[in-house]
C-alpha positions in Angstrom: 3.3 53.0 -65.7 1.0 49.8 -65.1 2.5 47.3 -62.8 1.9 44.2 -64.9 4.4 45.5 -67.4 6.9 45.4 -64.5 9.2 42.3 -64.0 8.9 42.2 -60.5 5.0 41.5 -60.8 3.8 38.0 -61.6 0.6 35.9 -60.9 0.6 33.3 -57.9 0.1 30.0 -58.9 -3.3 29.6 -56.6 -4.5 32.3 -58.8 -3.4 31.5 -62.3 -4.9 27.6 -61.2 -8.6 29.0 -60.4 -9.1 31.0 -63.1 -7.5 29.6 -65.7 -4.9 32.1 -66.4 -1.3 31.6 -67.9 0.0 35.1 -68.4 -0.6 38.3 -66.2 -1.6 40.4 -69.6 -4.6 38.0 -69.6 -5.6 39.8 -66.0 -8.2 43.1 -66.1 -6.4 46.2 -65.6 -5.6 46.9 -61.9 -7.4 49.7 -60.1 -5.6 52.8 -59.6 -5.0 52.4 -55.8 -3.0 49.4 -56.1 -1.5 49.9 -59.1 0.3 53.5 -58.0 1.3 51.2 -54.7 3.0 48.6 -56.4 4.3 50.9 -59.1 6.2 53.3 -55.7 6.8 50.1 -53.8 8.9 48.7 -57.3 11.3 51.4 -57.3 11.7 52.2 -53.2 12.1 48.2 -52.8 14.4 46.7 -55.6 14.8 43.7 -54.7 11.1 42.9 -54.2 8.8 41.0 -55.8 5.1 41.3 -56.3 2.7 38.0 -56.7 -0.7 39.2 -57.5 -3.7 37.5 -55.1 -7.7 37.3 -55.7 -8.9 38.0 -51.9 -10.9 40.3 -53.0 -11.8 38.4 -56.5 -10.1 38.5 -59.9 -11.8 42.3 -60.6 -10.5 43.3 -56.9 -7.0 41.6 -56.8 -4.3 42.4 -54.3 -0.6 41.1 -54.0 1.7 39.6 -51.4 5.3 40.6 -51.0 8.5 38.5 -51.4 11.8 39.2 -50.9 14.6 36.5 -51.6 11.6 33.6 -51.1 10.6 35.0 -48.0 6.9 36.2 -47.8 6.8 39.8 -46.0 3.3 40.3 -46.5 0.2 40.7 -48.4 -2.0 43.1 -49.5 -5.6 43.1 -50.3 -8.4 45.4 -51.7 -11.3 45.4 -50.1 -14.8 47.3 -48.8 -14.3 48.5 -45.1 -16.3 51.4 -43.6 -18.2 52.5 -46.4 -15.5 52.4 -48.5 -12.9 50.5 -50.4 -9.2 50.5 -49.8 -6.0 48.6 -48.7 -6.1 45.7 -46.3 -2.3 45.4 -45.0 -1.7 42.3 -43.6 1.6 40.6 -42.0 3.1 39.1 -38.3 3.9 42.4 -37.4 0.7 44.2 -37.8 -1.6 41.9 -35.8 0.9 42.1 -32.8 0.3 45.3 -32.6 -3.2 45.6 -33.2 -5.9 45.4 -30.2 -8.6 45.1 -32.6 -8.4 43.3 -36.0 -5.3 41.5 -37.2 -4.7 43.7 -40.1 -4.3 47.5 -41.1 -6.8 49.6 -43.2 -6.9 52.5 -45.5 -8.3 54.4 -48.2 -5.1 56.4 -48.6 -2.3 55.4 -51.1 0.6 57.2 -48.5 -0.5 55.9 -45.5 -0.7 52.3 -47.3 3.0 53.2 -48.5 4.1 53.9 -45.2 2.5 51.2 -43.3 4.4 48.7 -45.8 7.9 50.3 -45.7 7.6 50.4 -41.5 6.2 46.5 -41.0 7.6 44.8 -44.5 11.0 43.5 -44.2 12.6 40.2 -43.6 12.5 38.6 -40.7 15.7 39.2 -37.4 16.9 36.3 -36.1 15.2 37.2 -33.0 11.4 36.7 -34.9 13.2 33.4 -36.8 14.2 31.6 -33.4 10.7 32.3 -31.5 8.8 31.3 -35.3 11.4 27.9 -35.3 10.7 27.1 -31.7 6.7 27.8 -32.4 7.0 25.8 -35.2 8.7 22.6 -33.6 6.8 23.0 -30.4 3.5 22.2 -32.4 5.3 19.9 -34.4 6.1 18.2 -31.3 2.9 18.3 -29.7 1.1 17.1 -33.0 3.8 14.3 -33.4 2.7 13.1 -29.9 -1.1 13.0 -30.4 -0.5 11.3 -33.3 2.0 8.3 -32.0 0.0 8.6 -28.2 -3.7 7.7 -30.7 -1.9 5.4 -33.0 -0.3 3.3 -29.9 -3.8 3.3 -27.8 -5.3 2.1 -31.2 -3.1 -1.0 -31.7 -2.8 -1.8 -27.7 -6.3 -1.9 -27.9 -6.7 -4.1 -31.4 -3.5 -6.7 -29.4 -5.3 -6.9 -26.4 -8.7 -7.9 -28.1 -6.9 -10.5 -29.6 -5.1 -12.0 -26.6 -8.3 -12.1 -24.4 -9.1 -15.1 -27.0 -5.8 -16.5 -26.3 -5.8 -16.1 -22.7 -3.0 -14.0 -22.7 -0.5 -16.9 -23.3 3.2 -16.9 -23.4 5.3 -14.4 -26.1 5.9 -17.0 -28.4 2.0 -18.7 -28.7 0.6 -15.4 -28.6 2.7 -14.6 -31.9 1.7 -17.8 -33.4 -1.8 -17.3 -32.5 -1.8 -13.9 -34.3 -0.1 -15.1 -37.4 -2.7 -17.6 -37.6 -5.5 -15.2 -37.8 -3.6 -13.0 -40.2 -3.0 -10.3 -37.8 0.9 -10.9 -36.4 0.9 -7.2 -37.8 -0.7 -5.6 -34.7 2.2 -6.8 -32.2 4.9 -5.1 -34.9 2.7 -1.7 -35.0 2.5 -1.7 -31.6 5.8 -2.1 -30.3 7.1 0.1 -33.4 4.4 3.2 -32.0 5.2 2.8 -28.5 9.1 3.3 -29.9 8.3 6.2 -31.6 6.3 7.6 -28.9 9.0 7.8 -26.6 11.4 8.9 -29.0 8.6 12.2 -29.8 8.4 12.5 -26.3 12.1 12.9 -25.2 12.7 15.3 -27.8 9.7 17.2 -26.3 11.2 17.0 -22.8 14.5 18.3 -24.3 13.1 21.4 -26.1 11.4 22.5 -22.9 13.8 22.0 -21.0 16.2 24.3 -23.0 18.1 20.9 -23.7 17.9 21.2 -27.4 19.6 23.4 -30.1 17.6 24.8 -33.0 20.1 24.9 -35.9 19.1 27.7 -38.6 20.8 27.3 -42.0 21.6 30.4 -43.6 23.6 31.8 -46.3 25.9 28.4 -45.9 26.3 29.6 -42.3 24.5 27.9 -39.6 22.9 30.6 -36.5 22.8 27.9 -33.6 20.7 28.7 -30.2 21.5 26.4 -27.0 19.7 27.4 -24.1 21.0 31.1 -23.6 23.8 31.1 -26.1 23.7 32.2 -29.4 26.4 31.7 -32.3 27.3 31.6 -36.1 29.3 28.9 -37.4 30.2 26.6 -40.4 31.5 23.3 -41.3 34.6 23.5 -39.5 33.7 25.7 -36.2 30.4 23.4 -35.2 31.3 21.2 -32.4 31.9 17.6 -32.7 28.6 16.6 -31.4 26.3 18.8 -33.3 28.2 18.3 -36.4 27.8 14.7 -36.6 24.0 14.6 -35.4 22.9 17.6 -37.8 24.9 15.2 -40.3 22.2 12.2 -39.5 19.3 14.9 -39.8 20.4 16.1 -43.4 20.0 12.8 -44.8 16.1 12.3 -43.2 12.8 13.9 -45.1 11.1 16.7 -43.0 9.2 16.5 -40.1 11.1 13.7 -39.3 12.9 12.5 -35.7 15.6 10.4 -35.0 16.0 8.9 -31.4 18.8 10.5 -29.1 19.6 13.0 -32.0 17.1 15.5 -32.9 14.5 16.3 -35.3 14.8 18.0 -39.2 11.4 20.6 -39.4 12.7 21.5 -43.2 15.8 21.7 -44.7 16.5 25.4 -43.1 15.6 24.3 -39.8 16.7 21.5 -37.3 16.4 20.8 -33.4 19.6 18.5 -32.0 19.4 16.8 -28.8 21.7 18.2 -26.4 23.0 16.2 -23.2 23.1 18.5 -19.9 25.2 20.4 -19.8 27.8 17.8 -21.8 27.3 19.1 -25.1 28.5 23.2 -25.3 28.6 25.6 -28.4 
């Protein structure tokens, strides 16, 4: 059987976009390796799905794995101690790997086996420490970015008002309107605003002060501090229903003062009060 003839199997976009391809039977045949993999992986793994990848160029191709939108992996073909053969490649692996991020073989079963150990979809366990990664860098970024863009107009408004002696509120607003540039005193105390909202949240997510709301399967798997639950619509709390109500309605990577912040539509951090606010 040859695994583009399978249903499961389809070209990522990335791929299709660089070479110029718009249907997998435009693609040379796939070498027997990978072929037999996908081909034993197809039937093993059901509800899989196979998008092929050009690591190793279009001749060379590999796939990644996908299960219900969820990436589980990727595999790759490539030369590696004198030989070719499968690069495995996922979270899992490069934990456990001292050297290299990534798993290596010439032989089909131990490929096989490798991806049927390491390939599934993420516990909640791996989903709460990827979501708190993920907003803690968010956070981090978010303050680097409001921290520069605050120093940048402070600086711009003070250059300014050493011309105009540093006068009053009202003349020094006048004076900047007249050279055009009443924009600087809005930017400023706009960043500084969002700076200290970044920063609170920050303050509230190490301090364990913060819930990270997961959305799944129209349930929502809430972590506060060292409690873990699954709820819905009518079992959340008062004060996490109505603030993960404000978050729905904002655009991602987005933070609203004394509430929280929405990282995607999955995935949300509320501000908790100490020790107030319970699940």
């Amino acid at each position: 059987m040859n695994m583009l003839d399978l249903p499961c199997v389809s070209i990522s976009a990335g791929t299709a976009k660089r070479h110029n391809i718009t249907n997998k039977s435009e693609l040379p045949a796939p070498r027997t390796s990978i072929n037999d993999l996908v081909v034993a992986l197809s039937v093993i793994r059901p509800l899989w799905t196979f998008s092929i990848t050009d690591d190793g160029g279009l001749r060379n191709y590999g796939f990644e794995v996908h299960q219900s939108g969820e990436k589980l992996g990727e595999v790759a073909w490539g030369y590696f101690r004198s030989n070719y053969g499968f690069i495995i490649k996922n979270e899992r692996i490069a934990k456990d790997r001292t050297r290299g991020s990534n798993y290596r073989t010439s032989d089909t079963k131990k490929a096989l086996a490798m991806i049927k150990k390491t390939f599934y979809r993420q516990n909640f366990t791996e989903r709460f420490a990827n979501a708190a990664t993920t907003i803690d860098r968010l956070l981090s970024s978010e303050i680097y970015e409001k921290r520069s863009k605050a120093a940048k107009a402070r600086g711009e408004m003070n250059e300014q008002a050493t011309l105009f002696a540093y006068a009053f509120h009202n003349e020094f607003i006048d004076f900047l309107k007249s050279k055009n540039r009443h924009n600087i005193w809005e930017t400023h105390t706009v960043a500084n605003l969002e700076m200290r909202t970044i920063e609170d949240a920050k303050k509230a997510h190490d301090s364990a002060n913060a819930a990270i709301v997961l959305r799944a399967d129209g349930q929502y798997i809430v972590k506060l501090r060292d409690k873990v639950e699954i709820m819905d619509d009518t079992t959340l709390p008062p004060w996490l229903k109505a603030k993960l109500g404000m978050l729905k309605l904002v655009e991602n990577d987005h933070f609203v003062s004394d509430v929280g912040c929405r990282v995607n539509a999955e995935c949300f951090m509320v501000l908790a009060k100490n020790e107030e606010d319970q699940i």
